[in-house]
matplotlib code that plots the C-alpha trace (Angstrom):
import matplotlib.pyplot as plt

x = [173.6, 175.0, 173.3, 169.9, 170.5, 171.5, 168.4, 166.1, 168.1, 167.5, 164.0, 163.4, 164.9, 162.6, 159.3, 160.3, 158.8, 161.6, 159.5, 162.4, 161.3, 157.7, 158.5, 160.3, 157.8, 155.2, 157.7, 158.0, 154.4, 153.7, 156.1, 154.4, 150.9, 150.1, 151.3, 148.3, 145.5, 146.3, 146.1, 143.6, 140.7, 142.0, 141.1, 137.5, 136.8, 138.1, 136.0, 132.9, 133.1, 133.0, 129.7, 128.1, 129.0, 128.6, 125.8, 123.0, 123.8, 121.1, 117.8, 116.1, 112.5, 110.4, 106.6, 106.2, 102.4, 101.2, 99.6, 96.0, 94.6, 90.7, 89.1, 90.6, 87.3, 89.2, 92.6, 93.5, 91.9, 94.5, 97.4, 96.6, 96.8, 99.9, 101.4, 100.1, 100.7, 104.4, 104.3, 102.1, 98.8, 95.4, 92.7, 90.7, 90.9, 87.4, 89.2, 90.4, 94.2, 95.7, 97.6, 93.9, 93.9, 95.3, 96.0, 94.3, 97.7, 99.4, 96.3, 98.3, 101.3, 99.4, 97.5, 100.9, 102.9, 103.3, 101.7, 98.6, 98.5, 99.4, 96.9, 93.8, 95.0, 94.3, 91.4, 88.5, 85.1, 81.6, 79.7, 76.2, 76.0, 77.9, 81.2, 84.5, 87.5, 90.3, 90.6, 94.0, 91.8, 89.5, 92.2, 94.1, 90.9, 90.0, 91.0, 93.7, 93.5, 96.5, 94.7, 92.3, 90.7, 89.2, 86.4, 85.3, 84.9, 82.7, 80.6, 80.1, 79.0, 77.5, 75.3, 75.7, 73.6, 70.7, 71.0, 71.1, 67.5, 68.0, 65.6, 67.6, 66.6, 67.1, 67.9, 64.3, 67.3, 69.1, 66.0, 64.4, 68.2]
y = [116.4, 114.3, 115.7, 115.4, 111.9, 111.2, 112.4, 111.0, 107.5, 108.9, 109.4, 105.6, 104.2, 106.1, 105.2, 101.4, 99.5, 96.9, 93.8, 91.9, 94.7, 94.0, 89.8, 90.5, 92.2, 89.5, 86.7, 89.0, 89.1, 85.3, 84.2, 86.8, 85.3, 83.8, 86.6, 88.8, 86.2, 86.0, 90.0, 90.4, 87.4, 89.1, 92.0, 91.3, 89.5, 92.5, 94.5, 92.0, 92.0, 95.9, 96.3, 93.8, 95.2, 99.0, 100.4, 102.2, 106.0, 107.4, 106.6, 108.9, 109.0, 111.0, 111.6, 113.7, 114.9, 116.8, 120.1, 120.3, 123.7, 125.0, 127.1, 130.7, 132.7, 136.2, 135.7, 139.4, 138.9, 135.7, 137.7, 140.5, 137.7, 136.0, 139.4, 140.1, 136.6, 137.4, 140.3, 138.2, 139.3, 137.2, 139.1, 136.0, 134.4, 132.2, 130.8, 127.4, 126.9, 123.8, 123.5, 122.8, 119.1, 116.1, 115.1, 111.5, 110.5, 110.4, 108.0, 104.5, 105.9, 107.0, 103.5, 102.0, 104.4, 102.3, 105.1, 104.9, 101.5, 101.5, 104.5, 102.3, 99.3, 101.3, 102.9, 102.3, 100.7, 99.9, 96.4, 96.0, 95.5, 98.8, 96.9, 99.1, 97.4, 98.2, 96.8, 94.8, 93.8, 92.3, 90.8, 89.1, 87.6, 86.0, 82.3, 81.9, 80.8, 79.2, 76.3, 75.7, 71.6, 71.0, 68.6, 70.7, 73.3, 70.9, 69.3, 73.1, 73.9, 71.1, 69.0, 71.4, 73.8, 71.1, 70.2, 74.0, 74.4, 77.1, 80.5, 83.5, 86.0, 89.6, 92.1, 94.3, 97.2, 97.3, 97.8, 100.6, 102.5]
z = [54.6, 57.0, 59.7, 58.4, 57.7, 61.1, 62.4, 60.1, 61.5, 64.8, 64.8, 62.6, 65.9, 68.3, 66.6, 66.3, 68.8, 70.9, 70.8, 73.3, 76.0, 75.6, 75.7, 78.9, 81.1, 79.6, 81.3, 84.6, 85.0, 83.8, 86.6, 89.5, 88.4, 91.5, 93.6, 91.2, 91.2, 95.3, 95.4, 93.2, 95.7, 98.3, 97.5, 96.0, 99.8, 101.2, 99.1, 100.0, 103.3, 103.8, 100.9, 103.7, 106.8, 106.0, 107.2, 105.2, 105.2, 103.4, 101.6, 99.3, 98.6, 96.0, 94.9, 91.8, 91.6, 88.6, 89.5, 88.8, 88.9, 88.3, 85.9, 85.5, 85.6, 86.9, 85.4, 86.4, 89.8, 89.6, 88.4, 91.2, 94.3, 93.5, 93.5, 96.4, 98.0, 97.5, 100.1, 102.1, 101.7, 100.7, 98.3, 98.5, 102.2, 101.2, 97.9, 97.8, 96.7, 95.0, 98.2, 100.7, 99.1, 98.9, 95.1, 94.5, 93.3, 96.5, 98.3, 97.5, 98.9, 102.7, 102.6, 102.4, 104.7, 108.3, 110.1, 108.3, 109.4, 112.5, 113.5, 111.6, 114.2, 116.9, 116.2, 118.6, 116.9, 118.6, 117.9, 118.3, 121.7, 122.8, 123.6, 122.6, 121.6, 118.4, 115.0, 117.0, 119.6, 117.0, 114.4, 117.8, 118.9, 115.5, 115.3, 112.9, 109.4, 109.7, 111.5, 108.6, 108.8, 105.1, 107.3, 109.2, 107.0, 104.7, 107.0, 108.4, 104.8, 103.8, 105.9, 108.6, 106.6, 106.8, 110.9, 112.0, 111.9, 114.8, 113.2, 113.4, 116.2, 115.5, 118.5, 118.8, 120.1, 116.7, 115.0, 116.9, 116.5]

ax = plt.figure().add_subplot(projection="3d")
ax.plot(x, y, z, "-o")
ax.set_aspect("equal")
plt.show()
């Protein structure tokens, strides 16, 4: 019987908790308090300063478009060509796939795209009397709006529209073409 007591005494003492312990290692890190709050900014500026210096490594871009497909008028004729597409062979060379167009959902994303714009910037146009220049040619040449005088602009508008009495000739050329 004593034995069993001594463990039941035995394992009282383990489960207690030694509040002294846990008051000491509060004190021990009270007193090293600056040495953590020093670690700790020096770390977060550490940590800062590679986030902004890091370069970029990747960028990822994706365009989900829904598939539309047309009528299925032949569905066996259907059936037959996608079998037969999978050993490489077309039944129908004259039909039209969902793949021979450009979904209307991805049109905002090629006006945007850089490319788009630059090739629209260089392309070539005609005016009226035969002269060939580019749509930069033509946007450089234009006087800034940045340079905009409010008087001008209304005594262009206003009485200006009364003193150009000047009849508007039309080109006998652009008329025959």
């Amino acid at each position: 019987m004593k034995g069993s007591h001594n463990n039941l005494n035995n394992a009282e003492e383990e489960d207690l908790i030694d509040i002294v312990d846990i008051v000491t290692y509060i004190k021990k890190i009270w007193k090293e308090r600056l040495l953590i709050v020093k670690t700790s900014i020096s770390f977060f500026f550490i940590g800062c300063i590679i986030a902004v210096f890091s370069p970029v490594i990747y960028t990822s871009q994706t365009t989900f478009v829904p598939q539309v497909s047309g009528d299925d008028i032949n569905a066996n004729n259907n059936r037959l060509g996608s079998l037969a597409s999978l050993a490489g062979i077309n039944l129908n060379p004259t039909e039209e796939t969902s793949d021979s167009y450009l979904s209307p959902f991805v049109y905002s994303l090629v006006i945007d795209s850089e490319e788009f714009s630059q090739k629209i910037l260089s392309t070539e146009l005609k005016n009226t009397n035969a002269d060939k220049f580019t749509i930069r040619e033509y946007l450089l040449s234009k006087k800034s709006s940045i340079n905009f005088n409010p008087i001008e602009f209304i005594k262009k508008y206003t009485i200006g529209l009364f003193l150009n009495n000047d009849a508007n000739e039309i080109n006998p050329d652009i008329i025959n073409n």
